[in-house]
C-alpha positions as CSV (number, residue, x, y, z in Angstrom):
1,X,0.0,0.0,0.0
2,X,2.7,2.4,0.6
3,X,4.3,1.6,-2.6
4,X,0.9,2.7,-4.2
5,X,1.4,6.0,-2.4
6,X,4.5,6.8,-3.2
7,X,3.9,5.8,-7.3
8,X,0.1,7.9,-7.2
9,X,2.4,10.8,-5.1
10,X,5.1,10.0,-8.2
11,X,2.9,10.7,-10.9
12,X,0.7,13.9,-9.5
13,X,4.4,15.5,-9.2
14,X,5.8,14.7,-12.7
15,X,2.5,15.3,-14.0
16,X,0.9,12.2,-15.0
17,X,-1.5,11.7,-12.7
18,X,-5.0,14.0,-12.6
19,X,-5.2,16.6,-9.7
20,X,-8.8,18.4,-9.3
21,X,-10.0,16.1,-12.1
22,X,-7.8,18.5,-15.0
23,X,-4.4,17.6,-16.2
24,X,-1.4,18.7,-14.2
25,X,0.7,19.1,-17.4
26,X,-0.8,20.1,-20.5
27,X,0.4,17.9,-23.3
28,X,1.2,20.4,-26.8
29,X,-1.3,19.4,-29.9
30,X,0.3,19.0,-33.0
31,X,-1.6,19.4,-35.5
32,X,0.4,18.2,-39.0
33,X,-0.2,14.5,-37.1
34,X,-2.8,12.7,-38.7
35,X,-4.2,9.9,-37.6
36,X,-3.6,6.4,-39.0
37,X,-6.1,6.2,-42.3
38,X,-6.8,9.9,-42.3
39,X,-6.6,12.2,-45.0
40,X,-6.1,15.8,-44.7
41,X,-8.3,18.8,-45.2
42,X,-8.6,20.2,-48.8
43,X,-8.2,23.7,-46.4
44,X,-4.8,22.4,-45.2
45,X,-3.2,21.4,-47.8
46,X,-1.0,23.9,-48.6
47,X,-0.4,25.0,-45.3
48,X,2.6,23.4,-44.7
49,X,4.8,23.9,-48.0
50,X,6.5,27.3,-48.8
51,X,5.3,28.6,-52.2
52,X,7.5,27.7,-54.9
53,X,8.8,30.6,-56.3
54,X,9.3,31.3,-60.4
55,X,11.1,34.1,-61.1
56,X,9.9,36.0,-64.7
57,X,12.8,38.0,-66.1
58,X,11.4,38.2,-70.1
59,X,8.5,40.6,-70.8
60,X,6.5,37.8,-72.7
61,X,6.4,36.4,-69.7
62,X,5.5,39.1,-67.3
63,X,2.8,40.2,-69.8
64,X,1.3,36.3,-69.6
65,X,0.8,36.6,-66.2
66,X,-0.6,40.4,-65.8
67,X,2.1,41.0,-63.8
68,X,3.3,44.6,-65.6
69,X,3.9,47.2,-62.8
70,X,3.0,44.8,-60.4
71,X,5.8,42.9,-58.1
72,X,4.1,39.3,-58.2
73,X,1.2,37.0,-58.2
74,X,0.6,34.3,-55.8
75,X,-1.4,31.3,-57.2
76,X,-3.1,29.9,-53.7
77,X,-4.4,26.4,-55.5
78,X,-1.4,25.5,-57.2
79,X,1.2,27.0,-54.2
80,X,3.3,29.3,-57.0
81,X,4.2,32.8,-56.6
82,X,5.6,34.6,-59.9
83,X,8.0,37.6,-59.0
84,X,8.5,40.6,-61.8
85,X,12.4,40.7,-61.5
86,X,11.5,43.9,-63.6
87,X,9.6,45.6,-61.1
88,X,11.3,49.3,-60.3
89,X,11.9,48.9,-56.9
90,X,14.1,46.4,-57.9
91,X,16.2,49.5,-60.3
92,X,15.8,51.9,-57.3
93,X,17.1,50.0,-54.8
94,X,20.3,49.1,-56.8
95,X,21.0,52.7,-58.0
96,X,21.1,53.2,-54.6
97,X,23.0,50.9,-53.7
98,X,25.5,51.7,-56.6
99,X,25.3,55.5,-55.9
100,X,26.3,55.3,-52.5
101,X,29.1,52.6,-52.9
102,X,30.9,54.5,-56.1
103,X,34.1,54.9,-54.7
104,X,34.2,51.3,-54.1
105,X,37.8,49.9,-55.0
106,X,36.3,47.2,-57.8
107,X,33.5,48.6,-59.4
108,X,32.1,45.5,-61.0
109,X,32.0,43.6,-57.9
110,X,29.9,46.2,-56.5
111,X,27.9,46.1,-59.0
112,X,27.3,42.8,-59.2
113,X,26.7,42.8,-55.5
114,X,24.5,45.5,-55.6
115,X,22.3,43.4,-58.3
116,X,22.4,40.1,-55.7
117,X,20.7,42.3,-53.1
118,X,18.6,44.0,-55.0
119,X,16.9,40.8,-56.2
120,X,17.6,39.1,-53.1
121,X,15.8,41.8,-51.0
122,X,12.8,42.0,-53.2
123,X,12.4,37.9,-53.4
124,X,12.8,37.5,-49.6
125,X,10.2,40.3,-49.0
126,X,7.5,39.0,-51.2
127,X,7.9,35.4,-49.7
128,X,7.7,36.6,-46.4
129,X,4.7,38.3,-46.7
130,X,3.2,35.6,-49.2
131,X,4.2,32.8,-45.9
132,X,2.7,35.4,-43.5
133,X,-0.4,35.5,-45.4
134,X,-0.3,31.4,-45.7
135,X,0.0,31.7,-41.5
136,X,-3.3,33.2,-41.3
137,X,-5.2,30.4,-42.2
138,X,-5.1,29.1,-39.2
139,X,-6.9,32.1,-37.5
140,X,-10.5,32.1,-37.6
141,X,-11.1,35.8,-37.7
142,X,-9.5,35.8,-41.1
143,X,-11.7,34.4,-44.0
144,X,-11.1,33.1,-47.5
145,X,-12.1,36.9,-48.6
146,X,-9.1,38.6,-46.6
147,X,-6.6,35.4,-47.4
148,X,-6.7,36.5,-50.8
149,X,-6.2,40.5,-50.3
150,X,-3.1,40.1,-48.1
151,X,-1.7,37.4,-50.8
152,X,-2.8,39.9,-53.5
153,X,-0.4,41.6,-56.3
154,X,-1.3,45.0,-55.0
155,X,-0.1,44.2,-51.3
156,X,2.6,42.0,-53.0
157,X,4.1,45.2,-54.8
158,X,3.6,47.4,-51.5
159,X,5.7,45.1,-50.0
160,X,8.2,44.8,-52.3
161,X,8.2,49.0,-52.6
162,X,9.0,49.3,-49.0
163,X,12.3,47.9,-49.2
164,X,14.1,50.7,-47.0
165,X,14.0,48.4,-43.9
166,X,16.3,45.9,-45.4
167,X,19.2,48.5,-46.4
168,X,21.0,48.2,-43.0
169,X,21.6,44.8,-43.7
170,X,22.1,44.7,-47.1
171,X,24.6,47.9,-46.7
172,X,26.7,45.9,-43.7
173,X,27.4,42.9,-46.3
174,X,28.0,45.0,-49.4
175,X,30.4,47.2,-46.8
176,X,32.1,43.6,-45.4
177,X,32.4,42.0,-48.5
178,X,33.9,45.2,-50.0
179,X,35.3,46.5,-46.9
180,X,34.6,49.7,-47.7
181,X,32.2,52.4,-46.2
182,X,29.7,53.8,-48.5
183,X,30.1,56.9,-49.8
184,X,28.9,60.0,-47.8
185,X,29.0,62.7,-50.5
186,X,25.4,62.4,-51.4
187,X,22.5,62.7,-49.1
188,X,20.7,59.4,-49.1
189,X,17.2,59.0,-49.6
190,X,16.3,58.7,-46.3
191,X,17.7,61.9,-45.1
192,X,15.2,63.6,-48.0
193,X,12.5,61.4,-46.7
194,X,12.5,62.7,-43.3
C-alpha cells in the first residue's frame, strides 16, 4: 500500500497523474499529425509547403501573367508565386545601392553585389509576406475573402516597394564584402525622406 502511495504521489508530481479532475501538465497538440487512415483537409493542404517561387525575367512572360507594374502574383491552388524581377523597386534599390558605394575599390564587384541584393531583398520580402499571409489560415477571424487580399499583387508590390527596412543589412554585407564604407557625399534617400 505504501508503494501505491509513493507511485500515485510520483505521478501527480511529474505530472501524469489527474489533480482536481484536469491535467497537471498540459500535453502540446500537433496538428500536421494525422491519424492512421486519415486524409487531410482540402483547407490544409497547402499550409505546410512554402510557395515555390518562379522568377519571370522576359517581358512575354510578365505580360502572360498580368504581372506589368506589379511585383508578383501568388497562385493559392497551385502553391506558386511569380515575381516581376523587372519591377522598379528592384532598379531603385540598386542605384542606390551603386550611388552610395561609387568609390568602391572594384566597381564590377559592386555592381554585381548590388544586383544580388537588390533581387535578393525584393524575393525574400515578397515570400515573407506571401508565408505570413499562408500563416493566417489558421486564424478564424481571417476568411477566404481577406486570405486572398493580403496574398494579392497589390499588397505583393507594396511590400516589395517598402524595401528601406532591409538597407541596414544589405549595406553591412555589401560594406564587409567590399570592406569599404559607402560613400557619404550624397545625401541618401532617407535623409530627403524625413
Amino acid at each position: 500500500m505504501r508503494c501505491a502511495a509513493k507511485a500515485a504521489a510520483s505521478d501527480v508530481s511529474s505530472g501524469n497523474g489527474e489533480e482536481g479532475g484536469e491535467n497537471a501538465r498540459q500535453q502540446s497538440t500537433d496538428l500536421s499529425v494525422l491519424p492512421t487512415g486519415a486524409k487531410r483537409a482540402e483547407i490544409f493542404k497547402n499550409l505546410e509547403r512554402a510557395p515555390e517561387i518562379i522568377l519571370l525575367h522576359e517581358d512575354s512572360q510578365i505580360e502572360e501573367k498580368g504581372l506589368k507594374a506589379r511585383a508578383a502574383k501568388y497562385y493559392m491552388e497551385a502553391g506558386q508565386l511569380f515575381i516581376n524581377m523587372q519591377y522598379p523597386a528592384i532598379g531603385e534599390m540598386r542605384s542606390l545601392l551603386e550611388s552610395e558605394y561609387a568609390d568602391a575599390p572594384d566597381p564590377e564587384a559592386m555592381r554585381l553585389l548590388a544586383k544580388q541584393h537588390s533581387e535578393r531583398t525584393l524575393i525574400l520580402r515578397i515570400g515573407r509576406t506571401v508565408v505570413f499571409a499562408l500563416a493566417k489560415q489558421l486564424n478564424k477571424e481571417w476568411d477566404q475573402k481577406a486570405l486572398e487580399i493580403a496574398s494579392s499583387p497589390e499588397s505583393l508590390s507594396m511590400a516589395a516597394d517598402n524595401f528601406s527596412d532591409s538597407l541596414q543589412n544589405v549595406r553591412r554585407d555589401i560594406g564587409r564584402k567590399l570592406r569599404t564604407s559607402r560613400s557619404i557625399s550624397e545625401p541618401s534617400e532617407e535623409a530627403e525622406v524625413a
